[in-house]
Backbone as JSON Lines, residues from 0, in Angstrom:
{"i":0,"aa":"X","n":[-15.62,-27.29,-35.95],"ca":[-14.63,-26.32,-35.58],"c":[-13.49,-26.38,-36.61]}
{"i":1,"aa":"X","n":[-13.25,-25.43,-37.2],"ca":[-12.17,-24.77,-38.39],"c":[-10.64,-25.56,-37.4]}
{"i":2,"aa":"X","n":[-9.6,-25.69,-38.34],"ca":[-8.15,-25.8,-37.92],"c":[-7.63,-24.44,-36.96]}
{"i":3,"aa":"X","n":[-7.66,-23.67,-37.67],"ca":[-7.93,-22.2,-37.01],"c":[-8.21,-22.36,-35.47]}
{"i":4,"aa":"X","n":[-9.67,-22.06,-35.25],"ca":[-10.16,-22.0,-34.47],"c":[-9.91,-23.08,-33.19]}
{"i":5,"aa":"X","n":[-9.24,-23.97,-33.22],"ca":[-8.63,-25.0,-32.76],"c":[-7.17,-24.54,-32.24]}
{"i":6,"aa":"X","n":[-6.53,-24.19,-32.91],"ca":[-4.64,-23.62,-32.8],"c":[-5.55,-22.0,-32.01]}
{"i":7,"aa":"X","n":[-6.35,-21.47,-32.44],"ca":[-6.3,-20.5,-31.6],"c":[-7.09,-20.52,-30.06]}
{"i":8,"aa":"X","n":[-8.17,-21.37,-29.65],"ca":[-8.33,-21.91,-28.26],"c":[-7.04,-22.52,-28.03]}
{"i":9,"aa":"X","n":[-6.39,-23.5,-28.27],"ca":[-4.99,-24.18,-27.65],"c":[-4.0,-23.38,-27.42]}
{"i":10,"aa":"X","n":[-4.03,-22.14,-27.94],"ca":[-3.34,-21.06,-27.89],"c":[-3.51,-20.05,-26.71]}
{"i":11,"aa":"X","n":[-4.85,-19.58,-26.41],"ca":[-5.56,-19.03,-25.59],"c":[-5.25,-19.62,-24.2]}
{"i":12,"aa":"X","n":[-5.68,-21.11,-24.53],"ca":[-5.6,-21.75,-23.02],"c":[-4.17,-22.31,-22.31]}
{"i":13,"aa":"X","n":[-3.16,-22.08,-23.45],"ca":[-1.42,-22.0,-23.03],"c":[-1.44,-20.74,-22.47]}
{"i":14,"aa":"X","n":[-1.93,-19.5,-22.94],"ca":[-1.71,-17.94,-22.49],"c":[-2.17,-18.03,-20.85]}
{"i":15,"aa":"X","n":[-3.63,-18.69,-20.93],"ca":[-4.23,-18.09,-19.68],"c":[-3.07,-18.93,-18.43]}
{"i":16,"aa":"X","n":[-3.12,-19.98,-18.82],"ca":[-2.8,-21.27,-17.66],"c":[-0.63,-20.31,-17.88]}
{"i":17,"aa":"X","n":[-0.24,-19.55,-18.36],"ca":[0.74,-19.17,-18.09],"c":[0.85,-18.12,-17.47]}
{"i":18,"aa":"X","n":[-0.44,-17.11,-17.25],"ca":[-0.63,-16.09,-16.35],"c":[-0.55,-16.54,-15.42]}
{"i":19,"aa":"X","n":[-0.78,-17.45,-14.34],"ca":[-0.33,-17.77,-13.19],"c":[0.61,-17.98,-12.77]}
{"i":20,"aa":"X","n":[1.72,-17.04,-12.82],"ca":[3.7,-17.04,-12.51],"c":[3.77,-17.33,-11.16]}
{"i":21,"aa":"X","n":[2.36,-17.5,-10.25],"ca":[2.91,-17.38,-8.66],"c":[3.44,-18.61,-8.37]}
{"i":22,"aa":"X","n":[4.63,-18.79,-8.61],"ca":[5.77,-19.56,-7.17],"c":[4.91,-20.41,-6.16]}
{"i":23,"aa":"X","n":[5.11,-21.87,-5.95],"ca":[4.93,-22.23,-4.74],"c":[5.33,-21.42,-3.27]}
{"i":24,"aa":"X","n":[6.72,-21.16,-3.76],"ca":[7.12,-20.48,-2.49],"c":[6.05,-18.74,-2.57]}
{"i":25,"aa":"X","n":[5.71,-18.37,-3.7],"ca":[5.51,-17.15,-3.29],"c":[3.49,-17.57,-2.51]}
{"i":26,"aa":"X","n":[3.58,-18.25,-3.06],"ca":[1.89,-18.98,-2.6],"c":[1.94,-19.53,-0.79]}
{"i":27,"aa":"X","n":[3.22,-19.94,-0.77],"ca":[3.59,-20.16,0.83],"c":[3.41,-18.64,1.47]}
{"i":28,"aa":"X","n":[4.19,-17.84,0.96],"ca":[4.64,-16.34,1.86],"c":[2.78,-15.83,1.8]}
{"i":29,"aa":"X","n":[1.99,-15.91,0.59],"ca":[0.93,-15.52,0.71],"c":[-0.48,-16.04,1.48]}
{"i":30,"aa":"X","n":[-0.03,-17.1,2.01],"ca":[-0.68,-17.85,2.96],"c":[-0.35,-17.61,4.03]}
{"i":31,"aa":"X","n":[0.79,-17.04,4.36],"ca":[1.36,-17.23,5.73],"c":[1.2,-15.64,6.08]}
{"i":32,"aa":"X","n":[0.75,-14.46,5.01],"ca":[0.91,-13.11,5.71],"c":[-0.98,-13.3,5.78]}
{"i":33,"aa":"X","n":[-1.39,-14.64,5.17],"ca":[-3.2,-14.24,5.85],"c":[-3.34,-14.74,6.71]}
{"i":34,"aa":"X","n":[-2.22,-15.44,6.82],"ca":[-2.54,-15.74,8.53],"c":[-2.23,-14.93,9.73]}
{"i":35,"aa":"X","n":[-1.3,-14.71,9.09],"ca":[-0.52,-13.15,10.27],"c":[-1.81,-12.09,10.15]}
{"i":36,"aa":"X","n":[-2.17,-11.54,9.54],"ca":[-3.36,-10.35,9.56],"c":[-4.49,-10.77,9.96]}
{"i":37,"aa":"X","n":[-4.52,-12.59,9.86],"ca":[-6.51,-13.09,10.93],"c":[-5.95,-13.08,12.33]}
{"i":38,"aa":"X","n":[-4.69,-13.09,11.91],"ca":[-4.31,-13.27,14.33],"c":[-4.32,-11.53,14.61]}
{"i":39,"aa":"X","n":[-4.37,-10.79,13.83],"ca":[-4.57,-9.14,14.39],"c":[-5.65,-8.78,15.27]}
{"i":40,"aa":"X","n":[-5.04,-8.36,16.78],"ca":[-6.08,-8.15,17.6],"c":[-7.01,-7.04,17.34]}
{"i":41,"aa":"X","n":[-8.43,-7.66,17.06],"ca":[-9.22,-6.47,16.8],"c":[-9.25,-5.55,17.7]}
{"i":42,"aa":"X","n":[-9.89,-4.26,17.21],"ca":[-9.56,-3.25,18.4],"c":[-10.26,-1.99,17.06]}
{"i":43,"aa":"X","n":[-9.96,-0.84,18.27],"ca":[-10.53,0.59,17.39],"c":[-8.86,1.32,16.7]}
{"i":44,"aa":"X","n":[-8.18,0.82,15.68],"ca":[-7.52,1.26,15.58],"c":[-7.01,0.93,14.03]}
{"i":45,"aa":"X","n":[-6.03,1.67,13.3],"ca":[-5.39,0.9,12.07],"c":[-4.62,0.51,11.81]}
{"i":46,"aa":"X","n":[-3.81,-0.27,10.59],"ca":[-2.67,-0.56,10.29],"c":[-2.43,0.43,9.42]}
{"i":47,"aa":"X","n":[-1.69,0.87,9.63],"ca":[-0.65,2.06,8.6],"c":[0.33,1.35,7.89]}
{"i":48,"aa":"X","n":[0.55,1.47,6.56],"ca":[2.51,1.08,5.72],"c":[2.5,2.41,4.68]}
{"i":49,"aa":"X","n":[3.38,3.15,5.61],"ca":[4.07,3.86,4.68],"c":[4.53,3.55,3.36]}
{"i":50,"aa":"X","n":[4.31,4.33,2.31],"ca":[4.69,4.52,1.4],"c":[4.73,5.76,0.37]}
{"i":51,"aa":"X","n":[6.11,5.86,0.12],"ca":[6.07,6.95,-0.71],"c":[6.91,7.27,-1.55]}
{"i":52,"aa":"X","n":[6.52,7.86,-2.52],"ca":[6.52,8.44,-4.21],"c":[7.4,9.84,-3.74]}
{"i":53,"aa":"X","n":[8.3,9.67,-4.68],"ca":[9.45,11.19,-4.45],"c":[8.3,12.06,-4.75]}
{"i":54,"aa":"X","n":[8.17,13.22,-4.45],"ca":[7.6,14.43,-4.95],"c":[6.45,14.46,-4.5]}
{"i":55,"aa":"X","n":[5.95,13.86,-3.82],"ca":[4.3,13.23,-3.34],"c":[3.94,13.62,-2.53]}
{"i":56,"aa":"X","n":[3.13,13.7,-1.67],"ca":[2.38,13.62,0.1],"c":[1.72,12.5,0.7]}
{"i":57,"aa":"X","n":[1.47,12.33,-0.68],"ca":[0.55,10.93,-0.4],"c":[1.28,9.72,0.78]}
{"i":58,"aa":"X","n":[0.08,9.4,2.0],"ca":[1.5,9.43,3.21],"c":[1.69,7.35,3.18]}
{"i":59,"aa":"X","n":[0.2,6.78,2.87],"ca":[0.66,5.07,2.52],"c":[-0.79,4.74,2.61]}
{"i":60,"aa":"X","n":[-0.84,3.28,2.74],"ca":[-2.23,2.74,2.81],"c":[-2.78,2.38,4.11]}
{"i":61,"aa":"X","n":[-3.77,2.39,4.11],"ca":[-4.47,2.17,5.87],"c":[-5.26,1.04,5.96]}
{"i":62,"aa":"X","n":[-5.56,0.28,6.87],"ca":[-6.53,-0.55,6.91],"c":[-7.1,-0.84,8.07]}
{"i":63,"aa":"X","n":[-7.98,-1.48,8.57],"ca":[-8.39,-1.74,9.69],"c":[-7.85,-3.49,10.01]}
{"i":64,"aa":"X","n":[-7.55,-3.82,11.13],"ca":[-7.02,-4.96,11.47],"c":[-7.86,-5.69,11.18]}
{"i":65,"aa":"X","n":[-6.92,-7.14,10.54],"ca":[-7.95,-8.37,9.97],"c":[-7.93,-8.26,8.65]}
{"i":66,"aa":"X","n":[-8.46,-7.0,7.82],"ca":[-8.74,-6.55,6.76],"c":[-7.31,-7.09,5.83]}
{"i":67,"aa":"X","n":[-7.99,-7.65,4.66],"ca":[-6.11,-7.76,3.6],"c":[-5.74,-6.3,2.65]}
{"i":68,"aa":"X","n":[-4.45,-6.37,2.59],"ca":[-3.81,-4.7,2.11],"c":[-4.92,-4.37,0.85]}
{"i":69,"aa":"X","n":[-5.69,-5.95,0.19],"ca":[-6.09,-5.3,-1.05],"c":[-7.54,-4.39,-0.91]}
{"i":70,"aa":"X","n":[-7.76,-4.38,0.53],"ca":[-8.72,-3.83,1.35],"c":[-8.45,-2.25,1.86]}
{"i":71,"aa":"X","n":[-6.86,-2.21,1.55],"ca":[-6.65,-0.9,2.13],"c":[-6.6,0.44,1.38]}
{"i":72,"aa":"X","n":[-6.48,1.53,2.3],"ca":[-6.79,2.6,1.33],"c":[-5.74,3.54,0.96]}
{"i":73,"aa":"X","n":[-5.01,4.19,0.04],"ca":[-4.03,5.25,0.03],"c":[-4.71,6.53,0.4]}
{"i":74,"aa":"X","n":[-3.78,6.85,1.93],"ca":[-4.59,8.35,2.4],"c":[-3.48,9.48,1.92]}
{"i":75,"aa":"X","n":[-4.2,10.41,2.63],"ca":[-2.92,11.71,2.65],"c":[-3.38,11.63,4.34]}
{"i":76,"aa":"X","n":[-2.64,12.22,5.0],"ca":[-2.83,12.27,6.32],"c":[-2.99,14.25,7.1]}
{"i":77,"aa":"X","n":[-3.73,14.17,7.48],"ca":[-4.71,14.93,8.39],"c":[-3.36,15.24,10.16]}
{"i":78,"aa":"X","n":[-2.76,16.18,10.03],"ca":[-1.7,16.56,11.18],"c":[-2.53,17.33,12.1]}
{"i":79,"aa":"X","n":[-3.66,17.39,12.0],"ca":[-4.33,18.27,13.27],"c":[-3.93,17.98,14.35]}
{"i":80,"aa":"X","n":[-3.82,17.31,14.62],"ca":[-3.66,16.44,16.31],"c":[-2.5,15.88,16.34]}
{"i":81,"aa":"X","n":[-2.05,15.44,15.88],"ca":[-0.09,14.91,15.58],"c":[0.34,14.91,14.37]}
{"i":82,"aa":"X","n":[1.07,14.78,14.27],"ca":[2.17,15.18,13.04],"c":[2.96,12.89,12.73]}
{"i":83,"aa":"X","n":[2.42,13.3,11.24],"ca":[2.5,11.79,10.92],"c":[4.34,11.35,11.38]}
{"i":84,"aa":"X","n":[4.59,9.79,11.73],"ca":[5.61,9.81,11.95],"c":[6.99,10.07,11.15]}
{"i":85,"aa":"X","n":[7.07,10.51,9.71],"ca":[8.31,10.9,9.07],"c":[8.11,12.27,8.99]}
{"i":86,"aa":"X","n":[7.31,13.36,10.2],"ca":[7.44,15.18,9.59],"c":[8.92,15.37,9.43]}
{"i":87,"aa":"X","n":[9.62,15.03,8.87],"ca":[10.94,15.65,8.31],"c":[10.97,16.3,6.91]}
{"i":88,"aa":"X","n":[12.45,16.87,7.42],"ca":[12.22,18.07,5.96],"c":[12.42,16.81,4.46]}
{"i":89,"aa":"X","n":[12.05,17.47,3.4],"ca":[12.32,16.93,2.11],"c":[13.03,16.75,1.42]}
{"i":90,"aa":"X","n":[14.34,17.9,1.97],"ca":[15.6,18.08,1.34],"c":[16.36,17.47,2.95]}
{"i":91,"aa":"X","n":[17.52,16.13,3.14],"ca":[17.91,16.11,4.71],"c":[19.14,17.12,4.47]}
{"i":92,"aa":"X","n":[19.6,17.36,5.71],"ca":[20.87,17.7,6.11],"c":[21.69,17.51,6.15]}
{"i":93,"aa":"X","n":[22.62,17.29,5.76],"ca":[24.26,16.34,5.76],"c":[23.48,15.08,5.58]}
{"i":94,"aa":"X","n":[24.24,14.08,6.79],"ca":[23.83,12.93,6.42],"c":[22.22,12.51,7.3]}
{"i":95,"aa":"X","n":[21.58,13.1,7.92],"ca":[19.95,13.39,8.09],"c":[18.88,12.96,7.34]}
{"i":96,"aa":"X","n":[17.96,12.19,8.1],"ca":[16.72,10.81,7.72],"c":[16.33,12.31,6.84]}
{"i":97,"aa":"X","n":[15.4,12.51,5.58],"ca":[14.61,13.24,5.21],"c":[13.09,12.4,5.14]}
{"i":98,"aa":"X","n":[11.66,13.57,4.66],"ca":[10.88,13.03,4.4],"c":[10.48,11.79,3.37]}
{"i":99,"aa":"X","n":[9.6,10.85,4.17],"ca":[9.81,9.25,3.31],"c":[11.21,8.6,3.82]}
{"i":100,"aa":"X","n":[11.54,8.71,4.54],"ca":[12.61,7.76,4.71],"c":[12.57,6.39,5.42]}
{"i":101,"aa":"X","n":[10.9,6.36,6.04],"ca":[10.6,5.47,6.79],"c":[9.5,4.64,5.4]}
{"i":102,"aa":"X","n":[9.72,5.01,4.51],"ca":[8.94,4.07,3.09],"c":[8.86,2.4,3.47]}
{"i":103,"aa":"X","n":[7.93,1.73,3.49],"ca":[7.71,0.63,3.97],"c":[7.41,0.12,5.21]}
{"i":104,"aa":"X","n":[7.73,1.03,6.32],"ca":[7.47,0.99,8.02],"c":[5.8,0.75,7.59]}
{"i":105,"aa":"X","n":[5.54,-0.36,8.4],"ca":[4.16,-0.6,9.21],"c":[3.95,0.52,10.9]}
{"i":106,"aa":"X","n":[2.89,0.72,11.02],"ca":[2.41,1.68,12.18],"c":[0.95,0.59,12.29]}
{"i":107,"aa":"X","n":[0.49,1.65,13.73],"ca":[-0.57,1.08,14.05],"c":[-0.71,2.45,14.53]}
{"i":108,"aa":"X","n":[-1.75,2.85,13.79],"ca":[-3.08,3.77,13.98],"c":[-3.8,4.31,13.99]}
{"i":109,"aa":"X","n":[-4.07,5.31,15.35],"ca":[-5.01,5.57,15.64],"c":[-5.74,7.13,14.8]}
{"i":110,"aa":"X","n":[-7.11,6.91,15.16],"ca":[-7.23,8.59,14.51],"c":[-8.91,7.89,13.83]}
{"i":111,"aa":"X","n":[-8.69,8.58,12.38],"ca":[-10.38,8.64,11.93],"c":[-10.19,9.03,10.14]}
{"i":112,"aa":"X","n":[-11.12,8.35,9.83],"ca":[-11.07,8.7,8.63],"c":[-12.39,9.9,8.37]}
{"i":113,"aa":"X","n":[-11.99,11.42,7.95],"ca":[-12.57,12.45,8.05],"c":[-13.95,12.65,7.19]}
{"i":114,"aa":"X","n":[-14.0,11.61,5.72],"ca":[-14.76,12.04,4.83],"c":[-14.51,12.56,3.89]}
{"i":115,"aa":"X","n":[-13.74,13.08,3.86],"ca":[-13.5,14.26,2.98],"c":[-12.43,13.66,1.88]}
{"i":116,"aa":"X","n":[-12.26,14.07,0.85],"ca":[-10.66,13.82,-0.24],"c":[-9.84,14.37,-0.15]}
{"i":117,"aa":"X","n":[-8.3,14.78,-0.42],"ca":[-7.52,15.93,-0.52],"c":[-6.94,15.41,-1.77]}
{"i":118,"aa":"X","n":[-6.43,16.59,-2.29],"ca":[-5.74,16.71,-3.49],"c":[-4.54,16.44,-3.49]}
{"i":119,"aa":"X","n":[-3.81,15.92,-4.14],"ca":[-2.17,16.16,-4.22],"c":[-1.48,16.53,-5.38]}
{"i":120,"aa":"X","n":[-1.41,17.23,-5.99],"ca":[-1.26,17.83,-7.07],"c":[-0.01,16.91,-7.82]}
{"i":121,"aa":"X","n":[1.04,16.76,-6.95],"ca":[2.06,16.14,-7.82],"c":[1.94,14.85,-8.26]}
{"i":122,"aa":"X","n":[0.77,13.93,-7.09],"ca":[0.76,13.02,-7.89],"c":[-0.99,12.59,-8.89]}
{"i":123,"aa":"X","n":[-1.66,13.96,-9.0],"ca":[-2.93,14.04,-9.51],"c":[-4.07,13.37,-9.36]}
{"i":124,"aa":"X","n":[-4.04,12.99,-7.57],"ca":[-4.26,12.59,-6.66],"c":[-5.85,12.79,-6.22]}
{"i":125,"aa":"X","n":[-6.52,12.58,-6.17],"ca":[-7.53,12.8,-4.57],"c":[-7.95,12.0,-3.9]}
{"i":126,"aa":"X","n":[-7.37,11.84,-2.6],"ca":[-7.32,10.63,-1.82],"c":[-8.02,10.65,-0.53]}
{"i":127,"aa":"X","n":[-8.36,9.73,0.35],"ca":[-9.11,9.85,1.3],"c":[-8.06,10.56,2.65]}
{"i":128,"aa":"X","n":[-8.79,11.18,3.72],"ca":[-7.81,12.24,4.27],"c":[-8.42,10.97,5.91]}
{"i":129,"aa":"X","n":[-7.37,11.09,6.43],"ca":[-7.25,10.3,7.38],"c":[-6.53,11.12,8.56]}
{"i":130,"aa":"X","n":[-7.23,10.98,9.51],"ca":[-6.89,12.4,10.67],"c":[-6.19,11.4,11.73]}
{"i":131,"aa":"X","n":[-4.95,11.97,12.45],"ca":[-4.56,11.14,12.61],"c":[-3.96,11.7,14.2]}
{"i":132,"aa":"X","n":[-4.25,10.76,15.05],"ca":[-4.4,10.95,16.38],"c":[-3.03,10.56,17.13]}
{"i":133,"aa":"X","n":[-2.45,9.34,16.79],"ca":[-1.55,8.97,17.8],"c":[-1.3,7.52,16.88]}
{"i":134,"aa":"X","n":[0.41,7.59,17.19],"ca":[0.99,6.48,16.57],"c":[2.18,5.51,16.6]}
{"i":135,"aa":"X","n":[2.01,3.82,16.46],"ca":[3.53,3.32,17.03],"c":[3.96,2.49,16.22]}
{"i":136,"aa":"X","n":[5.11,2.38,16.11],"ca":[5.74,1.8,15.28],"c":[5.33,0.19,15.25]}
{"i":137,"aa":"X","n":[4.75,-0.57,14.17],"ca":[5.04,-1.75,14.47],"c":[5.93,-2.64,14.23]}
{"i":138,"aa":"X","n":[6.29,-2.35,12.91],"ca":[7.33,-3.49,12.14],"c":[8.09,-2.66,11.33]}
{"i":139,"aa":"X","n":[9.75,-2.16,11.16],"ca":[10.16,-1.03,9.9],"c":[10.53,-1.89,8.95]}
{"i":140,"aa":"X","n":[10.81,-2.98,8.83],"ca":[10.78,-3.99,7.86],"c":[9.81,-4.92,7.59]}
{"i":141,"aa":"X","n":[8.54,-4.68,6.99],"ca":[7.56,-5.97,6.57],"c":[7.78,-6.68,5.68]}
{"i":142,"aa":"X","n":[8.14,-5.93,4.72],"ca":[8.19,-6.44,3.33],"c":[7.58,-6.47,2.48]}
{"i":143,"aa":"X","n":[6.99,-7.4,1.31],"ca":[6.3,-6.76,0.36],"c":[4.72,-6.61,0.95]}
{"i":144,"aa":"X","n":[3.91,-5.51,0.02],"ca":[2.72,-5.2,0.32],"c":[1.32,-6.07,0.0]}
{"i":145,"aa":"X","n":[1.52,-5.97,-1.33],"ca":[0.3,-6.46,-2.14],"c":[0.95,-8.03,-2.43]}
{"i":146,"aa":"X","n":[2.22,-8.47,-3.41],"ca":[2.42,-9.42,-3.73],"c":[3.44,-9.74,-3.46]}
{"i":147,"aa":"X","n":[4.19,-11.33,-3.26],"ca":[5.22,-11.41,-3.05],"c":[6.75,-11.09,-4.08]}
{"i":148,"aa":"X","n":[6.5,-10.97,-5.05],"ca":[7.03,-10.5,-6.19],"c":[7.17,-9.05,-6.74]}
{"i":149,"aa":"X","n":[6.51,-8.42,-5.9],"ca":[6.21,-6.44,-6.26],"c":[7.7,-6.0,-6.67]}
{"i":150,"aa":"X","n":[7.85,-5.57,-7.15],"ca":[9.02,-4.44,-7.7],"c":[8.49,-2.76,-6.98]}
{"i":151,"aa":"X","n":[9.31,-1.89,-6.18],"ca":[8.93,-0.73,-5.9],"c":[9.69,0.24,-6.72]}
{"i":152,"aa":"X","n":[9.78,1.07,-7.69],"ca":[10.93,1.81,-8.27],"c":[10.9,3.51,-7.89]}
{"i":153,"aa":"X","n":[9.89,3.71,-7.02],"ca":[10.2,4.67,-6.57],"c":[9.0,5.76,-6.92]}
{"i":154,"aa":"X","n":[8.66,5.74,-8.07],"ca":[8.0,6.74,-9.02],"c":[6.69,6.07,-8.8]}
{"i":155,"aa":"X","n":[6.15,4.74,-8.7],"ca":[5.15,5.05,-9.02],"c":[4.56,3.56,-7.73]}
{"i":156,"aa":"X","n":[2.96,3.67,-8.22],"ca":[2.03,3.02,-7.49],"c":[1.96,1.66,-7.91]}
{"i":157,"aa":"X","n":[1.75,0.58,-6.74],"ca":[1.97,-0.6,-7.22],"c":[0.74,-1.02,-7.47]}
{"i":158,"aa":"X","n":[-0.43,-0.59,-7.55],"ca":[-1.93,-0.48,-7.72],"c":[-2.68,0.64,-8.56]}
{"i":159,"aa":"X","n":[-3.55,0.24,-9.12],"ca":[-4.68,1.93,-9.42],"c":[-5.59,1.53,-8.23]}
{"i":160,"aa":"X","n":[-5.39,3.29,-7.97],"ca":[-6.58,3.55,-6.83],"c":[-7.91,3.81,-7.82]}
{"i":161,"aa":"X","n":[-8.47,2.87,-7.78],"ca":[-10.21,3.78,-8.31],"c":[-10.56,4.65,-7.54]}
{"i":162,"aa":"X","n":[-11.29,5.49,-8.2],"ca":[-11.69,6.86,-7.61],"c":[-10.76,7.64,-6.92]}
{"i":163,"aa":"X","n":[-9.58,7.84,-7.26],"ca":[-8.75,8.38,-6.56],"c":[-8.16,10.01,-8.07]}
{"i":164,"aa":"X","n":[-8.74,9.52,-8.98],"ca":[-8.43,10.74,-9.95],"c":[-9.03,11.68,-10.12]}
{"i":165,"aa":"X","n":[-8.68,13.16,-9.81],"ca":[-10.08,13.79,-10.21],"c":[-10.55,14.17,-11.55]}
């Protein structure tokens, strides 16, 4: 093995072994929300967390209880039967909640996932359409989604959805 080739594995294996930034403490919080989601009473129903992108529809991710968020899906939501819990306008009123204002609220529920994709044009979207029956608040503060460290800035997705482009 060349000098080279030596400084550049020792190099490699400083890079990789420094990709792992996760925090004891953030390795605690991530142990402790899989434990919170294996005590979820199974049942016929979902976990909902809002989230949302200014300009968007796109309404958050869904999952079935038990399941971890990296399991879950970004829907648009399906109002046939109820009207998701933030139908408020987009522009508020004086000082009035507008649409997305509940960004981060956990829900629980109920309803069906239809089959079908919908489009969302603003955010060039096609996402799974989730029909949505009836719904309750569980938690309006959870906190972070995917990692304990996430940054949200508003604009954009803290994930790529595969298959979600058309």
């Amino acid at each position: 093995m060349t000098r080279f080739t030596q400084l550049l594995l020792l190099s490699l294996a400083v890079v990789l072994t420094a990709c792992d930034s996760t925090s004891p403490r953030q390795k605690q919080l991530i142990e402790y929300r899989r434990l919170e989601i294996a005590a979820e009473t199974p049942g016929d129903y979902f976990i909902g967390r809002r989230f949302s992108i200014e300009r968007t529809h796109l309404w958050g991710y869904v999952r079935r209880p038990r399941q971890s968020w990296y399991e879950s899906k970004l829907v648009m939501m399906n109002e046939k039967y109820m009207k998701q819990p933030d139908r408020l306008p987009e522009v508020p009123s004086g000082d009035g909640r507008a649409f997305g204002s509940d960004h981060n609220s956990e829900y629980r529920l109920w309803g069906y996932f239809s089959g079908r994709k919908v489009y969302d044009p603003n955010s060039n979207l096609a996402l799974p359409e989730f029909v949505l029956q009836r719904y309750e608040l569980k938690n309006s503060s959870p906190g972070w989604l995917f990692h304990p460290g996430e940054r949200f800035n508003g604009k954009q997705l803290l994930r790529g959805e595969a298959g979600s482009t058309p």
